[in-house]
MARFIGU-266924 format. One record per residue (C-alpha): x, y, z; residue in one letter. Coordinates in pm, whole numbers, plus 32768, in hexadecimal, padded with zeros to 4 digits. Layout:
residues N
XYZA;...
END
This chain:
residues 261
A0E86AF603A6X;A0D76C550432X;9FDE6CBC0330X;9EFB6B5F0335X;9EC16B9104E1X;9E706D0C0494X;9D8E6CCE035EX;9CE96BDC0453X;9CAB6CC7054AX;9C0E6D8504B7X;9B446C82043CX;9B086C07058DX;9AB16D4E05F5X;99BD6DB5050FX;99076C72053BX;992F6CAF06DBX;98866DF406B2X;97636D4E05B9X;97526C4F06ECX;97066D8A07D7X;961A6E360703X;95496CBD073DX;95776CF308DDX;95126E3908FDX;93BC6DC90866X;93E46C84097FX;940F6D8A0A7AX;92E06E720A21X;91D26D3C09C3X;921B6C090AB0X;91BE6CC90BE7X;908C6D430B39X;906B6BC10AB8X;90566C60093AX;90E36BBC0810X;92656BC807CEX;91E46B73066CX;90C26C1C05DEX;907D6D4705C7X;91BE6E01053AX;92636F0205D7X;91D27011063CX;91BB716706D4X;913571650816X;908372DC07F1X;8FEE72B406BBX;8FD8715A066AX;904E7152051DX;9139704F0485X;92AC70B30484X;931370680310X;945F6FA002F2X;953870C902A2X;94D7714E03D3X;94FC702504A6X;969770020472X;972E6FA305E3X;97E070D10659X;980F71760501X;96AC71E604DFX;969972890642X;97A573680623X;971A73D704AFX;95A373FA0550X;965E74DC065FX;95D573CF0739X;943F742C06DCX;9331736D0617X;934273E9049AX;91B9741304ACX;916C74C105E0X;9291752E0675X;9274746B07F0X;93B77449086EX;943E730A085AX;94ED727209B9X;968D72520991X;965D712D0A2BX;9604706F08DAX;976270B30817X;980A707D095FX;97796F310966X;97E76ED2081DX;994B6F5D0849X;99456EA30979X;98E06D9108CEX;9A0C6DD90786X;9AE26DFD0891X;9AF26CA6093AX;9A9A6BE8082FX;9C036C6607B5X;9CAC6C350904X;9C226AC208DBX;9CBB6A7D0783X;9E316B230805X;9DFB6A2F094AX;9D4F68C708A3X;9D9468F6072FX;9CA968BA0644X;9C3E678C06EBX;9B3466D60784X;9B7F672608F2X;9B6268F3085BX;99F7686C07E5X;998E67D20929X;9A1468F209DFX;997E6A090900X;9818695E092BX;9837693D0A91X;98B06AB00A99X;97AB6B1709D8X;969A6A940AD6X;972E6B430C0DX;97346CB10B57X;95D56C510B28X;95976BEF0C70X;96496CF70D19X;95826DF20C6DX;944E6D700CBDX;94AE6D500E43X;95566EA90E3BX;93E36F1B0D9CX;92C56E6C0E38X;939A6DAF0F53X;93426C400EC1X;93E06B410DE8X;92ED6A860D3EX;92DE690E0D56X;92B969040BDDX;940569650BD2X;94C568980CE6X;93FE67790D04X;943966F10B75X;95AE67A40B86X;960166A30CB2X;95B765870BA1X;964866560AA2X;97A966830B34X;97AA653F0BD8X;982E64DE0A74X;999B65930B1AX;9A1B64250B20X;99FE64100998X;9A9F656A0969X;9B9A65CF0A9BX;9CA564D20AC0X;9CB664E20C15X;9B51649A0C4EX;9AB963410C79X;996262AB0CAFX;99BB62A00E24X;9A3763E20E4AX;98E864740D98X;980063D20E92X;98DC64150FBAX;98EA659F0F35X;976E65CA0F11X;9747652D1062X;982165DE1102X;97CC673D1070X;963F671510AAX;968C6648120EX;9785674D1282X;9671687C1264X;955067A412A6X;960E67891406X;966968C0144BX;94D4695113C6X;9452682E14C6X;956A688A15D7X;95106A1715C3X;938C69E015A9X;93AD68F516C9X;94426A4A17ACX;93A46B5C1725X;924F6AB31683X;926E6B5B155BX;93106B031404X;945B6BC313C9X;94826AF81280X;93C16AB8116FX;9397694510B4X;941B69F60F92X;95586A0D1002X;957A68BE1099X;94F368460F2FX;9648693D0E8FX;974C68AD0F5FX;96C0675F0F16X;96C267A70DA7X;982A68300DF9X;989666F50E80X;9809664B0D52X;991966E30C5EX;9A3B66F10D78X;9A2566070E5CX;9A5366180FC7X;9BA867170FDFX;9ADF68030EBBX;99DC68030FE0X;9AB9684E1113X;9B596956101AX;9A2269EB0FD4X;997469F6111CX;9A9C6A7411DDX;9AF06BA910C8X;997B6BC51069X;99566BFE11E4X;9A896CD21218X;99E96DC210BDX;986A6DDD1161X;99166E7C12A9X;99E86F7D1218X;98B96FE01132X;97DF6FC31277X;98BE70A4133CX;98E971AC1209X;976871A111F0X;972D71FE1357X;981673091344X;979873B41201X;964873981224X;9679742413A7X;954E7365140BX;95E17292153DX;9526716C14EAX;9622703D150FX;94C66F3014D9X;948F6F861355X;94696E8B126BX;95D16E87117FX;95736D8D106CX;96946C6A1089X;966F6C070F17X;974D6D090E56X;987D6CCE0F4CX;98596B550F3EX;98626B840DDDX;99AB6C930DBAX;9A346B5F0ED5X;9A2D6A5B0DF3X;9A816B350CACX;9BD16B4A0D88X;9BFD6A220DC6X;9BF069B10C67X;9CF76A890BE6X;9DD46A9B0D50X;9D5B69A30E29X;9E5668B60E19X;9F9469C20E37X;9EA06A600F77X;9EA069021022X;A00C68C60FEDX;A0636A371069X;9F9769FF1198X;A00368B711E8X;A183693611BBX;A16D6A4812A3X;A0D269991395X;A1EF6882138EX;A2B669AC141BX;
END
């Protein structure tokens, strides 16, 4: 038994990191509304096709020394650490959901909010290409997540894209000016889709808690003393409802518990 889950692994982890390899080229071309199909691969100094051999997730960078074979541009660390990332969680999904139905749904919806936290972190949008078909996408959660229902699906997206929509229309109403952007309403909506309406509460409330910390360490590295810059919301709603997928439930119950006391 020992040896089947750990042959599997690494199965599941090879393919994981094959899966990465696919979002890092999400990441680079969406924004840039490119092809995620056609061309191939390639080098981004000197255009030229990366052959297969070259291409291997993770593998390949460290043998390259983390430069193009051809012309020798340094190649960002961000690309194996995306597909480790990537190896990583799929293999943290198998130990949690099995081989089942539910790790699938959850590595797909994982998947999309690397993508679209990388995209946020690097041009501060999430594109509705993304969010808009993943709300219809995930809404499926009621075929795939036992706890989830048809009801709890609509109530979720609701609630994640009303929730934000309020607090956008509430903030523009005192400051006239947006302090959130439809993309993230659009996420949290999308959010709500696969979790329902406690994923959403989850992921707002630790999303929220992760954006200040990184807000306040921002300030204070950078030295700049501007409190009014633009933190994009995406990549913390995202690592708040990775949480809550693996540790949600246990976090509710600890919470709840202590405050019983």
């Amino acid at each position: 038994m020992i040896n089947y889950t750990m042959t599997l692994s690494i199965i599941l982890f090879i393919f994981g990191a094959c899966i990465g390899s696919f979002l890092n080229v999400c990441i680079f071309r969406i924004p840039i509304k490119k092809s995620i199909v056609f061309p191939g691969s390639f080098c981004p100094g000197c255009k030229k096709s990366i052959p297969f051999y070259c291409n291997i997730p993770i593998v390949s960078y460290i043998v390259l020394q983390g430069r193009c074979k051809y012309c020798k541009t340094h190649i960002s660390l961000r690309y194996p650490l995306i597909e480790l990332l990537t190896a990583v969680f799929t293999v943290f999904l198998f130990f949690n959901f099995g081989l089942t139905s539910s790790m699938f749904f959850w590595l797909g919806f994982v998947c999309v909010l690397i993508v679209v936290s990388f995209i946020d972190f690097d041009h501060q949008i999430i594109p509705d290409v993304i969010s808009i078909p993943g709300i219809f996408i995930f809404a499926s959660s009621a075929f795939f997540i036992p706890e989830m229902s048809i009801i709890d699906v609509l109530i979720g997206i609701f609630a994640g894209g009303g929730v934000l929509y309020a607090i956008a229309f509430v903030y523009f109403t005192i400051r006239k000016k947006q302090g959130m952007g439809g993309g993230d309403i659009k996420l949290l909506a999308m959010i709500g889709a696969a979790m329902g309406v406690k994923g959403v509460l989850f992921t707002l409330f630790t999303g929220s808690l992760f954006g200040t910390i990184a807000g306040i360490f921002s300030i204070f590295l950078t030295k700049t003393g501007d409190r009014h810059f633009k933190i994009p919301f995406g990549p913390y709603l995202s690592a708040g409802a990775v949480l809550y997928i693996f540790y949600g439930d246990q976090m509710i119950q600890w919470y709840i518990q202590r405050m019983a006391y």
